[in-house]
C-alpha positions in Angstrom: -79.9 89.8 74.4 -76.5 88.2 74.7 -76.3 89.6 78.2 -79.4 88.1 79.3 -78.5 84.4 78.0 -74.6 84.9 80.0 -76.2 85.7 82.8 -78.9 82.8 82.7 -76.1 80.4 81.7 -74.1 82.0 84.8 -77.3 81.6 87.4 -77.5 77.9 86.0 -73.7 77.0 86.5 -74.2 78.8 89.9 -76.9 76.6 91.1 -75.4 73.3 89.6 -72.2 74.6 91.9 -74.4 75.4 94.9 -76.1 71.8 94.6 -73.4 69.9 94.3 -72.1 71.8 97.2 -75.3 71.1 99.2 -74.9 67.3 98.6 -71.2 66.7 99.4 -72.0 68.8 103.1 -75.1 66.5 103.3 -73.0 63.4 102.8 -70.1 64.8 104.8 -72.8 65.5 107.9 -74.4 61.9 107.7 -70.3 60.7 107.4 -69.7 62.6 110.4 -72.8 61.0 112.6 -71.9 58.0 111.4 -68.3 58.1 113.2 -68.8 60.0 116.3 -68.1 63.9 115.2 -65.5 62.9 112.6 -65.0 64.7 109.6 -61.7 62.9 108.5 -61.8 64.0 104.8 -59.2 61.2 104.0 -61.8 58.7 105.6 -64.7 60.5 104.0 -63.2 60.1 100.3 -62.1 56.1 101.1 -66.3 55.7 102.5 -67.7 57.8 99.2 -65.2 55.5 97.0 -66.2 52.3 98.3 -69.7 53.7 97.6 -69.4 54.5 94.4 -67.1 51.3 93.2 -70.2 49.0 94.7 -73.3 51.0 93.1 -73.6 49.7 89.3 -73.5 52.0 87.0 -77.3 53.6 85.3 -78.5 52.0 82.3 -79.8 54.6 79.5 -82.5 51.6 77.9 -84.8 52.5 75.4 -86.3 48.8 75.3 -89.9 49.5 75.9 -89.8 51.9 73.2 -87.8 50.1 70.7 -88.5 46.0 71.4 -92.1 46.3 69.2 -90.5 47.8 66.0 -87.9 44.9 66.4 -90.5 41.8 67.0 -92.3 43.7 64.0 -89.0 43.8 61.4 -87.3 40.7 63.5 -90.1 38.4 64.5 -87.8 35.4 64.8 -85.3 37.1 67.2 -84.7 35.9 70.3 -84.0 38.8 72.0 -82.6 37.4 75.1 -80.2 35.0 73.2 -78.5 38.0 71.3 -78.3 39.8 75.0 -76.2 36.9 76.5 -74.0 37.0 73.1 -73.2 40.5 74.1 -72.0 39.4 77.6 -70.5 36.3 76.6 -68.5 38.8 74.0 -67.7 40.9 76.8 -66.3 38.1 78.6 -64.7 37.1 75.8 -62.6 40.2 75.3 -61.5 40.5 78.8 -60.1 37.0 78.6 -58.1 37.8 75.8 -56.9 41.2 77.5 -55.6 39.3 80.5 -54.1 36.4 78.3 -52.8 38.2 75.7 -54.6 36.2 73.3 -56.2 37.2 70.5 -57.4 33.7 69.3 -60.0 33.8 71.8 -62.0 36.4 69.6 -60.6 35.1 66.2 -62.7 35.9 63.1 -64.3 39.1 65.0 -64.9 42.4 63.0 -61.5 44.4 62.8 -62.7 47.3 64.6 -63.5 45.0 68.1 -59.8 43.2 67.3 -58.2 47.1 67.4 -60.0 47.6 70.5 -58.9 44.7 72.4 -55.3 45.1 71.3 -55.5 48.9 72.6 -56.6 47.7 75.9 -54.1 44.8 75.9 -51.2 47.8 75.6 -53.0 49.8 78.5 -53.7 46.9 80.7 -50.2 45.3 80.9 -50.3 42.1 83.9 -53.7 43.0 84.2 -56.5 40.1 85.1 -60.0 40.2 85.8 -61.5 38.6 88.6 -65.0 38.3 89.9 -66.8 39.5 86.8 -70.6 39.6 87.5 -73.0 41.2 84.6 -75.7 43.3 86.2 -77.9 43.8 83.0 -78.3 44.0 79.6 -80.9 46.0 77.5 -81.4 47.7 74.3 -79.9 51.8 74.2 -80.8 51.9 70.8 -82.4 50.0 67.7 -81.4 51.7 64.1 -84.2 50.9 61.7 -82.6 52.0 58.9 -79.2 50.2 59.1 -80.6 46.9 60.5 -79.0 48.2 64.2 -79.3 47.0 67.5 -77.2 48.5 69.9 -77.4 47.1 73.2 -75.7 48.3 76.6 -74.6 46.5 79.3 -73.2 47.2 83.2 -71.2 44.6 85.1 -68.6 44.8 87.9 -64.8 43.2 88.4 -61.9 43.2 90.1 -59.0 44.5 88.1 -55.9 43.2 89.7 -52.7 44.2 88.7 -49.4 43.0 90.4 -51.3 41.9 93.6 -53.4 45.1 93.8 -56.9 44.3 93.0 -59.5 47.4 93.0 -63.7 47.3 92.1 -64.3 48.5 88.7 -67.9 49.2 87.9 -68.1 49.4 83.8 -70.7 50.1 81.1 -70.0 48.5 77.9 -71.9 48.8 74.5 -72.0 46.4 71.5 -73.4 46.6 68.0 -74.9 44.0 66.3 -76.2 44.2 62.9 -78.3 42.0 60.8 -77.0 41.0 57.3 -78.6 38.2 55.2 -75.5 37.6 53.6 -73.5 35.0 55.8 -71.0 34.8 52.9 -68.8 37.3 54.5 -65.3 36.3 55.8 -65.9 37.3 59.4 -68.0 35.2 61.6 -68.9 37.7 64.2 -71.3 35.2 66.1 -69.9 33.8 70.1 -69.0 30.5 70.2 -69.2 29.2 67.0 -67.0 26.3 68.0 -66.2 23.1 66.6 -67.7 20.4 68.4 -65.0 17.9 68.0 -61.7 19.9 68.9 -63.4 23.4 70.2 -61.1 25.3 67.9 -63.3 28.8 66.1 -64.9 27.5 62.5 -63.9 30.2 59.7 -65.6 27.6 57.5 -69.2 28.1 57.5 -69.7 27.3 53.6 -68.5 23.5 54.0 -69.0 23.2 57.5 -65.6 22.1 58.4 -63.0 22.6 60.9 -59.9 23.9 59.7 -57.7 22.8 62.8 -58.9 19.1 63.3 -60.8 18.1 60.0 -64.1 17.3 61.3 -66.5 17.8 58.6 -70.2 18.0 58.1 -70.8 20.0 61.1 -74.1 21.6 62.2 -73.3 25.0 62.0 -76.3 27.4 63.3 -74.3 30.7 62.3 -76.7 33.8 63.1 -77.3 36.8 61.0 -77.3 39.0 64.0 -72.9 39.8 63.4 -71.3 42.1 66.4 -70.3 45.0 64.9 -68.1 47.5 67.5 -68.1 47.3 71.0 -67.2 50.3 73.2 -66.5 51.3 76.6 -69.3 54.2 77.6 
């Protein structure tokens, strides 16, 4: 019995080898019509990265399968809203990668802070230009903890010391919905004061700590950003 499962796990590795095989001598053939009879390898891998860096990365979305248990529980939501929190988060974080910064995401969950300083160390002189988001859509809604994970693909140019390459990334974030806006961290984007433009950590007497200005109108939503992760 144990045989006969090696040897289908060997046949499957052995096709999986054979197709991948099959595809790279397809592409190399098309490479080679394309630029009379040439099979430069060195050319060929430059062509198949360029390729690669301008195709955006799959989404794994489980929207249409999810969004009606979520109007049911969250009828209120604005789906899309919470979608362009995620990028503006996103946005967020690679702003205070390239500036060193932390303030810009001030009163986040620890967990996104620790990520954000662990790329800062890995991305020394690093800034981001040309950020485009591609989409945004729900991988996962957990019923049971009040979770909505959503994931998102977007493209940049990553230069460091002059040298700018494409990066196409996919990035997940994790909002969850708590009642409770008690709590010390603010996770919402752009909960700004309106007067200076400094982040509120005062939701309770709607003031701003840095100028003073008080009585503000504070819309603070439930839905709090969680964890974000590279995927």
């Amino acid at each position: 019995m144990i045989t006969k499962i090696l040897l289908l796990i060997n046949a499957i590795l052995l096709t999986i080898l054979l197709s991948l095989l099959l595809y790279f001598y397809i592409k190399l053939k098309i490479f080679a019509k394309k630029n009379n009879g040439s099979y430069s390898l060195s050319k060929f891998y430059e062509e198949y990265h360029t390729d690669n860096t301008d195709t955006p990365k799959s989404i794994s979305s489980m929207e249409p399968v999810d969004m009606p248990d979520i109007q049911k529980d969250y009828p209120n939501l604005n789906i899309n809203e919470l979608k362009s929190n995620a990028e503006k988060a996103i946005l967020s974080i690679l702003m205070s990668i390239e500036n060193h910064n932390l303030s810009l995401i001030q009163g986040y969950n620890p967990k996104i802070l620790e990520f954000t300083k662990s790329k800062m160390k890995d991305n020394k002189n690093t800034k981001y230009e040309n950020i485009k988001f591609h989409r945004t859509a729900i991988n996962r809604y957990i019923k049971e903890k009040n979770t909505i994970i959503f994931i998102t693909t977007l493209e940049y140019n990553q230069v460091i010391r002059n040298n700018s390459k494409k990066v196409q990334a996919r990035i997940k974030t994790e909002y969850t919905y708590n009642k409770d806006r008690t709590n010390k961290y603010l996770y919402k984007l752009n909960l700004n004061c309106p007067n200076c433009g400094a982040t509120i950590t005062d939701e309770e007497h709607r003031k701003c700590s840095y100028c003073g200005a008080t009585a503000l109108n504070i819309d603070v939503s439930p839905w709090r950003l969680n964890n974000i992760k590279e995927d």
